[in-house]
VOPA-246919 format. One record per atom (N, C-alpha, C): residue in three letters; z, y, x. Coordinates in steps of 0.02 Angstrom, whole numbers, plus 50000, padded with zeros to 5 digits. Example, Ala and Ser with C-alpha at 12.3 -4.5 7.8 and 13.67 -1.06 7.14 Angstrom:
2
ALA503904971650660
ALA503904977550615
ALA503904983550660
SER503544988850642
SER503574994750684
SER503945000250645
***
This chain:
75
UNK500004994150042
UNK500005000050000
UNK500005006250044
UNK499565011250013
UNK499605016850050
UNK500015023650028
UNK500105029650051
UNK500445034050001
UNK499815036349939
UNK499055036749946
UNK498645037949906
UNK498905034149829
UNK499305028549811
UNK499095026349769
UNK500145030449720
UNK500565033249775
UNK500775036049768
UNK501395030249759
UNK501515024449777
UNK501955018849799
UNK502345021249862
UNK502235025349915
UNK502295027249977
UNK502695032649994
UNK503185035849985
UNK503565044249989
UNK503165047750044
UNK502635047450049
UNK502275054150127
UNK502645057850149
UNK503235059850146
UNK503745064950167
UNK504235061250208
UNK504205052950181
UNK504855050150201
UNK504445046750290
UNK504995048650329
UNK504685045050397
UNK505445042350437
UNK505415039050495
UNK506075033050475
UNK506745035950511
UNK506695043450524
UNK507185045750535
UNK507535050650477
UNK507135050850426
UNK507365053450343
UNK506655058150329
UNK506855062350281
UNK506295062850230
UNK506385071450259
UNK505545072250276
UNK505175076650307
UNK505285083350246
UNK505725090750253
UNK505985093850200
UNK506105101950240
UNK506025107350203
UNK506105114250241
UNK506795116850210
UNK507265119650246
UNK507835123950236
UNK507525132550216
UNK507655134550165
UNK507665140650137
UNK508215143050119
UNK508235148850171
UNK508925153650110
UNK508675161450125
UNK509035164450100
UNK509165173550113
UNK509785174350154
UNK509345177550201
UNK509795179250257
UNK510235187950231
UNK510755187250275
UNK511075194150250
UNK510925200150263
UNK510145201450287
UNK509975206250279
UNK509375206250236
UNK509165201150186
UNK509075201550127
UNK508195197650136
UNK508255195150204
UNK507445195450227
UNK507715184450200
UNK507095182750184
UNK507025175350138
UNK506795170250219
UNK507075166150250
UNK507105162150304
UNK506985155550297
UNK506455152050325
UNK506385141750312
UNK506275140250361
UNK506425134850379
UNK506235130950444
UNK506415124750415
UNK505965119950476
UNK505865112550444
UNK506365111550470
UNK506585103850433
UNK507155098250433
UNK507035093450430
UNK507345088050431
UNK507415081050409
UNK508205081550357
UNK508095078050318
UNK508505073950261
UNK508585068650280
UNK509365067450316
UNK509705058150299
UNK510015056950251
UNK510425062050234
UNK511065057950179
UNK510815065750128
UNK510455066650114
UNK510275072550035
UNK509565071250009
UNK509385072349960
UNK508805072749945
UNK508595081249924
UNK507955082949928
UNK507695089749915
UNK507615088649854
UNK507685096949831
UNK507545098849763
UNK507195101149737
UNK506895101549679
UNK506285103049647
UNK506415110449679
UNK505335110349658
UNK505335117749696
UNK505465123549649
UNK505535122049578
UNK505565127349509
UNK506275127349532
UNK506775123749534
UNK507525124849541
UNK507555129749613
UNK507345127049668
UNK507505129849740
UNK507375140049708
UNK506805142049677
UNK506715146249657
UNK507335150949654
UNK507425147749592
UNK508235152049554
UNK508805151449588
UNK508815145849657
UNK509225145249697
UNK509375151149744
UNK508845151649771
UNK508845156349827
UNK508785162749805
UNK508485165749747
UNK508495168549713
UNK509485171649717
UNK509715166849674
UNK510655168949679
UNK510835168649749
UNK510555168249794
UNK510985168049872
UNK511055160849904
UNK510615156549883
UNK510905149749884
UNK510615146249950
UNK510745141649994
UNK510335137850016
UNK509895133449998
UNK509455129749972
UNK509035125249979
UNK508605120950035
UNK508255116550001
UNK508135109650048
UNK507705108049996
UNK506935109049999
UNK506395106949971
UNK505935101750016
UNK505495097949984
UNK505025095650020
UNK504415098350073
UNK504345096950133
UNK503735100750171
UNK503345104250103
UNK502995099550085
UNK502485101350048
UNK502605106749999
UNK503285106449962
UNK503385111249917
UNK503855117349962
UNK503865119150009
UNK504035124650033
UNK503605130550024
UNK503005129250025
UNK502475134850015
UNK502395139249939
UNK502635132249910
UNK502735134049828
UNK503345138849813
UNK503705138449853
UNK504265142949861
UNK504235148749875
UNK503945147749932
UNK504075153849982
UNK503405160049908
UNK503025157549893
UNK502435162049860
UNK502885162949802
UNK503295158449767
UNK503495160749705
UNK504105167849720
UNK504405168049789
UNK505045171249807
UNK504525178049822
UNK503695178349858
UNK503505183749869
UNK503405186049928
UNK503635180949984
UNK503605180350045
UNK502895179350053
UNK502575183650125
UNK502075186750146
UNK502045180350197
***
């Protein structure tokens, strides 16, 4: 099986699951950098939104970081 047939997590690789850290930094500027996930799973990218949004940290998927970062307005 491959990830195409969508049996496969593409994110997951065998040191944990391939995921970007987003928050607002305290001078108000919106900050991500990649991660790995062992013991959490990432969160949808509509929630991470309203997360960071209130001040929050988040932990989205690679892939849905971009979805983020455009919905927050980041250049």
């Amino acid at each position: 099986m491959d990830a195409q047939d969508g049996s496969v997590d593409p994110d997951m690789t065998p040191l944990g699951i391939a995921a970007a850290r987003i928050t607002r930094l305290r001078n108000g500027q919106i900050y991500a950098a990649h991660c790995l996930l062992r013991y959490q799973k990432p969160i949808k990218a509509d929630e991470a939104v309203d997360q960071v949004k209130a001040g929050k940290m988040v932990f989205v998927r690679r892939s849905d970081a971009h979805k983020v970062l455009d919905a927050l307005g980041v250049a």
